[in-house]
C-alpha positions as CSV (number, residue, x, y, z in Angstrom):
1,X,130.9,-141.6,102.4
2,X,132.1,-139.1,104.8
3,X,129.1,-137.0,107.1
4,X,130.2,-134.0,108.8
5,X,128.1,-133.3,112.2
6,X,129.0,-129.7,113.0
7,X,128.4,-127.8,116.0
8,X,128.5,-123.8,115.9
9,X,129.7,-122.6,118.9
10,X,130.2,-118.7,120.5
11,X,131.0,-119.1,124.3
12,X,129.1,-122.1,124.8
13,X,131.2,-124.0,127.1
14,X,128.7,-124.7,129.6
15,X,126.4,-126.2,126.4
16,X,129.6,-128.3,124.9
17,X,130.0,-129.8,128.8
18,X,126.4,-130.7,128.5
19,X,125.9,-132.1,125.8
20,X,128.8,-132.7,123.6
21,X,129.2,-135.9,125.2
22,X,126.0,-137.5,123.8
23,X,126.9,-136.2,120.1
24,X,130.2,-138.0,120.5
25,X,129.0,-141.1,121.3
26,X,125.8,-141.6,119.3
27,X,127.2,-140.0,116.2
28,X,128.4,-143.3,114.1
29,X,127.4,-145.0,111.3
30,X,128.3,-148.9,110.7
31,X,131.2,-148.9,108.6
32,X,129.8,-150.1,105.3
33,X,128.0,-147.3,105.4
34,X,131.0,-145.0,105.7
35,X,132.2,-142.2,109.0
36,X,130.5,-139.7,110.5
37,X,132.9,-137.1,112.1
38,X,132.2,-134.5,114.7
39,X,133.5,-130.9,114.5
40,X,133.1,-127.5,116.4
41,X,133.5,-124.6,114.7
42,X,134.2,-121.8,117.3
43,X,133.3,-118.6,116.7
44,X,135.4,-116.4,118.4
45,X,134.8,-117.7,122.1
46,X,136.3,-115.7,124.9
47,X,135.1,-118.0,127.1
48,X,136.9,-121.6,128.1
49,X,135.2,-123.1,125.2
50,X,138.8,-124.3,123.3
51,X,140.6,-125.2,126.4
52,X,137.8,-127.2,127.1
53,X,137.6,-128.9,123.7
54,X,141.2,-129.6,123.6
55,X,141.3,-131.2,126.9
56,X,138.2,-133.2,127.3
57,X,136.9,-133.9,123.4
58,X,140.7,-134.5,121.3
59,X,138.2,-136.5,118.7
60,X,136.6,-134.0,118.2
61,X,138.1,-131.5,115.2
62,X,138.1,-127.7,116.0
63,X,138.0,-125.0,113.4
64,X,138.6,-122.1,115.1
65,X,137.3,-118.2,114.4
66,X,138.8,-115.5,115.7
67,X,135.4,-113.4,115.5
68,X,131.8,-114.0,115.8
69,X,130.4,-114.3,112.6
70,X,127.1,-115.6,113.5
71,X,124.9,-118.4,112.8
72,X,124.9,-118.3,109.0
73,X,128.1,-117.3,107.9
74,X,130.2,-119.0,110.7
75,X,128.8,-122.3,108.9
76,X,129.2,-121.3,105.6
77,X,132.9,-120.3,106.5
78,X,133.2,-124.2,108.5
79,X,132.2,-125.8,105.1
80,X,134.9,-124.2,103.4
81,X,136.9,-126.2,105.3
82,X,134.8,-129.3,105.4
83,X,134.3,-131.9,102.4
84,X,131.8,-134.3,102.9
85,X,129.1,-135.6,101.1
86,X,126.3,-134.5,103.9
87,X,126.5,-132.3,106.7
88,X,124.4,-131.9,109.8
89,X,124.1,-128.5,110.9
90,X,123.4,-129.0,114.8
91,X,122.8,-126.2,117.9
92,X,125.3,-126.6,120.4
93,X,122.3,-127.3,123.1
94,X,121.0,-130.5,121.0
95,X,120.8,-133.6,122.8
96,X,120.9,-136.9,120.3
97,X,119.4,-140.0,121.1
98,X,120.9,-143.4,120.1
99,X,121.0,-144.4,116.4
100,X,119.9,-140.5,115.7
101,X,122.4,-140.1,112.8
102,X,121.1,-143.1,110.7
103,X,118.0,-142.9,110.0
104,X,118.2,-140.0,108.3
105,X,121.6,-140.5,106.0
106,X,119.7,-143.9,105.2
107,X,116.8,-141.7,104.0
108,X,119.0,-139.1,102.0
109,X,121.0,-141.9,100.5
110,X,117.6,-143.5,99.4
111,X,115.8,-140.1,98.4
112,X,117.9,-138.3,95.9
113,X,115.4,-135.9,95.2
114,X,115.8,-134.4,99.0
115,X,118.3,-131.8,100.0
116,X,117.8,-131.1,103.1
117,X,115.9,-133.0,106.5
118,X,115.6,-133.2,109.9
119,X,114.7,-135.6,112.9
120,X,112.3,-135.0,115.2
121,X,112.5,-131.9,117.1
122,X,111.4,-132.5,120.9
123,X,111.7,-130.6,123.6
124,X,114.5,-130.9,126.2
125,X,112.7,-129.9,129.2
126,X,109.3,-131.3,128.1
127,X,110.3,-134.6,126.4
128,X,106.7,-135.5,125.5
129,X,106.2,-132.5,124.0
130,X,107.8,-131.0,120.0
131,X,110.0,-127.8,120.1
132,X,109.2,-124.9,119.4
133,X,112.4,-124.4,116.8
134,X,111.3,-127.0,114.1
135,X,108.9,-129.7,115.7
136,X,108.5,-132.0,112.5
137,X,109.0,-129.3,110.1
138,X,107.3,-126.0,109.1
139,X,105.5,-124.0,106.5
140,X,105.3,-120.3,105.4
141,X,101.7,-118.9,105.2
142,X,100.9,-115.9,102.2
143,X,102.3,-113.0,104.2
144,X,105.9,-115.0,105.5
145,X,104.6,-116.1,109.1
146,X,106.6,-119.4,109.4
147,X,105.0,-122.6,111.5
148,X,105.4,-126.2,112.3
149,X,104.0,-129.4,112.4
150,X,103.8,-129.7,116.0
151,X,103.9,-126.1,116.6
152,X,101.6,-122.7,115.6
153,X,102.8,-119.3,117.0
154,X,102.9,-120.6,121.0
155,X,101.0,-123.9,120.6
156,X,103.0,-126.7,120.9
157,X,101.8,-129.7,120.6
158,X,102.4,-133.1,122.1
159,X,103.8,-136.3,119.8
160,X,101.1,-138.5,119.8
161,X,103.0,-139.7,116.1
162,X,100.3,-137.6,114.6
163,X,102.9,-135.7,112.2
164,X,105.2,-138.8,111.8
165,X,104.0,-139.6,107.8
166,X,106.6,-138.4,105.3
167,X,105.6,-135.6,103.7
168,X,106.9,-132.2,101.9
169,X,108.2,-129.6,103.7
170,X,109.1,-125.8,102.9
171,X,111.9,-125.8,105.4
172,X,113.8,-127.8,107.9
173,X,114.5,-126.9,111.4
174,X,118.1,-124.7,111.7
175,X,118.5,-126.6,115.1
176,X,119.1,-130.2,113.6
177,X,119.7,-130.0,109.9
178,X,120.9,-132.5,107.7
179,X,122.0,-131.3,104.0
180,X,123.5,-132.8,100.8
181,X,126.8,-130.4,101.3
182,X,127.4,-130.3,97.3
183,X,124.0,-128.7,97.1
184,X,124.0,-126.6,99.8
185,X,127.5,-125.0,98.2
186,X,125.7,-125.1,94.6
187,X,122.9,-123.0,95.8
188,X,124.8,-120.2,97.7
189,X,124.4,-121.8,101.4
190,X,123.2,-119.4,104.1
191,X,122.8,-116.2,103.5
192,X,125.5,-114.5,105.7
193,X,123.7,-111.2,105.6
194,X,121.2,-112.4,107.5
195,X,123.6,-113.3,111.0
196,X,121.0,-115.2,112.6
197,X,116.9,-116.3,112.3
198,X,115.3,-117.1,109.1
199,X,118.2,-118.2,107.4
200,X,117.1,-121.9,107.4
201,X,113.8,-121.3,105.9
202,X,115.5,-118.8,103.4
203,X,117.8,-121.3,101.9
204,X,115.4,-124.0,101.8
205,X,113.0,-121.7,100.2
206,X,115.6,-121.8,97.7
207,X,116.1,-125.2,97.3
208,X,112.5,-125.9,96.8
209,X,112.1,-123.2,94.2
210,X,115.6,-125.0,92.3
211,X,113.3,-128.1,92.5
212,X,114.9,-129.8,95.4
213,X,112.9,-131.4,98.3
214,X,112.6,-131.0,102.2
215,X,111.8,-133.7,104.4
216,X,111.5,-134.6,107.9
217,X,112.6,-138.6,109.2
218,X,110.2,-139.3,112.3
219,X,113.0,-142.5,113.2
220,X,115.5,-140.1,114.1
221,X,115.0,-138.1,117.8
222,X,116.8,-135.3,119.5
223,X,115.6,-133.1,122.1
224,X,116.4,-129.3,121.6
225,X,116.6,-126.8,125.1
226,X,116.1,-123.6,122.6
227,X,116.7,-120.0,123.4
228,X,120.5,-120.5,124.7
229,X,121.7,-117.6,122.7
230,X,118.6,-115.2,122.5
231,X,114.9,-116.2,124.4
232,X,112.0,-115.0,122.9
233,X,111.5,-111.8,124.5
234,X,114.9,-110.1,123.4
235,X,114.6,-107.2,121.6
236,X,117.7,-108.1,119.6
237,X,116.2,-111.4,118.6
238,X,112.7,-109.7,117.6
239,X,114.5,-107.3,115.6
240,X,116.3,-110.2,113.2
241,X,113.2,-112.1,113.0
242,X,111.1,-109.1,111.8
243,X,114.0,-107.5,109.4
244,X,114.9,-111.4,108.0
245,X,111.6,-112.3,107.1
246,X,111.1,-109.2,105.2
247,X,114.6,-109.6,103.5
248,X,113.7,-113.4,102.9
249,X,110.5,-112.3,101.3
250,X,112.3,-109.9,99.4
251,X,114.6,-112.6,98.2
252,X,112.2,-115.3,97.3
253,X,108.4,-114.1,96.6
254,X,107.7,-114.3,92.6
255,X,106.9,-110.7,90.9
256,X,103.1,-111.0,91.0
257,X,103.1,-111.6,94.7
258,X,105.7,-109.0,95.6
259,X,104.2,-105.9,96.4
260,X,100.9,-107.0,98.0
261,X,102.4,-109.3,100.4
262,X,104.7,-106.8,101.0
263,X,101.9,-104.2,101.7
264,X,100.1,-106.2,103.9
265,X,103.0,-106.9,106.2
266,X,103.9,-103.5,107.0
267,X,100.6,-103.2,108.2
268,X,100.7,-106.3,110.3
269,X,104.4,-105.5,111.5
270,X,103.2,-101.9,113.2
271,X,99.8,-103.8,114.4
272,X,102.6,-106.4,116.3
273,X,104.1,-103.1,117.2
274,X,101.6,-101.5,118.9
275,X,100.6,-104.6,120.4
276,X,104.1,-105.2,122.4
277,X,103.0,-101.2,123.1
278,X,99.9,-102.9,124.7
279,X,102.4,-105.3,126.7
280,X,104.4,-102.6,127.9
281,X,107.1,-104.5,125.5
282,X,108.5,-101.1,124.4
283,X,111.9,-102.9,123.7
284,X,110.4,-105.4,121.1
285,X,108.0,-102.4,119.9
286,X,111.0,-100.2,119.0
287,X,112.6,-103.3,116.6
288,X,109.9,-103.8,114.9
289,X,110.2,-100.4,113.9
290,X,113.6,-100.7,113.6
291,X,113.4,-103.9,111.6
292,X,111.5,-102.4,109.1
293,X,113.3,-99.1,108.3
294,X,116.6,-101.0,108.3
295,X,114.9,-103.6,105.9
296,X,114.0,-100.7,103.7
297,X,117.7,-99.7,103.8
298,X,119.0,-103.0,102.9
299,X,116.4,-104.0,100.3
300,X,118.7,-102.9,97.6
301,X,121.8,-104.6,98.5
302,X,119.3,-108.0,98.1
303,X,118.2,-107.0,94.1
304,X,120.8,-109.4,93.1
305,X,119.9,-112.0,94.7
306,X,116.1,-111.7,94.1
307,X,117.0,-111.7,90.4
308,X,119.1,-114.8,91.2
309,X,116.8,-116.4,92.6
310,X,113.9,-115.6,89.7
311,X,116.5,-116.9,87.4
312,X,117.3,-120.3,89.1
313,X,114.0,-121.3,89.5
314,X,112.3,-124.1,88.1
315,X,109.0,-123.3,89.8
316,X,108.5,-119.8,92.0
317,X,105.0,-121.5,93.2
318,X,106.0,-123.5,96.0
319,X,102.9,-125.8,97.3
320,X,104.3,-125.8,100.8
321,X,104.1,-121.8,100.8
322,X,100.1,-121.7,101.4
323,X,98.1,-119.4,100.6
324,X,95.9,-118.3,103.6
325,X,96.8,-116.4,106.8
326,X,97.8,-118.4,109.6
327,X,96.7,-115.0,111.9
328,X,93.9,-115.3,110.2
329,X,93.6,-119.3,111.2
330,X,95.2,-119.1,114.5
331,X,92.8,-116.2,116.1
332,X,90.2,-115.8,114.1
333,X,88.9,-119.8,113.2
334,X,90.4,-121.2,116.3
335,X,93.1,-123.3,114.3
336,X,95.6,-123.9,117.2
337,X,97.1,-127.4,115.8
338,X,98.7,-128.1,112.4
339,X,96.0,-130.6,111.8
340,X,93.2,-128.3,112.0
341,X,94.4,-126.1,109.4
């Protein structure tokens, strides 16, 4: 049994110094259970990112881009090159913890059902505390708004090993991901159109509407910086969230649901609007806006793969996709933790 751990990396060199070295050496498995191998696949760095691999990690295999083809393509285009039974998709500014591979290939290798998991997300500046990226896993509310166990909008939450129970999961955090490789091939892998954010919870939106399962494995830690490529308050990064949750919704929401949901989020996507207005955010205001008319513009180019999806289903009503509002929740009942919901 082969797993591939695969780093994604644009002009990260600063990030591969940092913390390449502790994926290199906690990254094995004992050998009856078979090799884990580490890779980077660079996408288009103009930066000292190769020389740097070449001279200070030669274990370390390099497939090598020569342009950015963000997050979700530049990993489906490293599988292409990579067979393996699973494959860990991890951010370049991850930091594993001893014995963080295990765990969780002991727990795919004993739950065939499960197609994708992650460790426990923690924060790298805040070790006590989950990240804000994945904590120990997340859920979609009625209208798209993705949060975490560990984690609603800006509440994050300490680990007490109050979220440690194995339980279901819509998606698995981007940051640290483990997945059967097979599957993710069989199911169409990221969806490159998306470049970056969402991605994650779109293709494991898909899995669990195929009938696979998502799982978290509290045994396994790593401590995530988050925001190295885009912090929260670029306008760039607000754009792609806004525009990829309406595509993944798009994608993914069966009929009935379709044009409600879809109704009530353009009303809540200008309310956000006006409220970065409010902030004096006219940067995030503006791709909101944007987000939506260039959703509007793409929507069609995704018809195929709604219908794909609607086809491939065995179930379109996915229990981890709840049905209230977590606005709603969040500022109106007070619901700041996952356990309060």
């Amino acid at each position: 049994m082969q797993v591939a751990v695969v780093i994604l990396n644009w002009n990260g060199e600063q990030m591969l110094r940092d913390f390449l070295p502790s994926v290199v050496e906690h990254s094995v498995l004992p050998d009856a259970m078979g090799e884990a191998v580490v890779y980077v696949a660079d996408n288009g760095s103009t930066d000292g990112s190769l020389a740097l691999l070449a001279d200070k990690f030669p274990m370390v295999r390099t497939i090598v881009f020569d342009e950015n083809y963000g997050f979700a393509e530049g990993y489906n285009k490293a599988f292409e090159q990579i067979d393996a039974e699973y494959a860990v998709l991890l951010n370049s500014d991850v930091e594993v913890t001893p014995g963080w591979l295990l765990p969780i290939v002991e727990y795919m290798e004993v739950h065939p059902e499960v197609a994708a998991c992650q460790p426990k997300l923690m924060a790298y500046h805040r070790k006590e505390e989950f990240e804000y990226a994945g904590a120990m896993g997340g859920y979609l509310d009625r209208y798209g708004y993705p949060y975490c166990r560990g984690r609603i909008f800006d509440t994050v939450e300490k680990d007490l090993h109050q979220y440690d129970a194995d339980v279901p999961l819509l998606w698995a955090t981007g940051a640290c991901l483990m997945v059967r490789l097979p599957i993710y091939k069989e199911v169409g892998g990221l969806d490159g159109r998306f470049f970056a954010h969402m991605e994650e919870i779109d293709l494991c939106w898909r899995l669990r509407c195929r009938g696979y399962e998502v799982r978290s494995v509290a045994e396994s830690v790593v401590y995530h910086v988050g925001g190295a490529t885009l912090n929260a308050g670029n306008p760039r990064k607000t754009f792609l969230n806004f525009r990829n949750n309406l595509l993944m919704l798009y994608k993914n929401l069966p009929t009935e649901e379709l044009r409600s949901v879809l109704f009530v989020r353009a009303l809540l996507d200008y309310v956000a609007a006006a409220m970065f207005v409010v902030k004096g955010e006219w940067g995030s205001a503006k791709a909101v806006v944007r987000a939506r008319r260039e959703f509007r513009k793409l929507k069609g180019e995704f018809s195929a793969s709604r219908e794909e999806n609607l086809r491939k289903a065995s179930s379109m009503d996915v229990p981890e996709r709840t049905r209230f509002s977590i606005l709603w929740r969040y500022h109106a009942k007070q619901c700041k933790t996952y356990d309060r919901l």
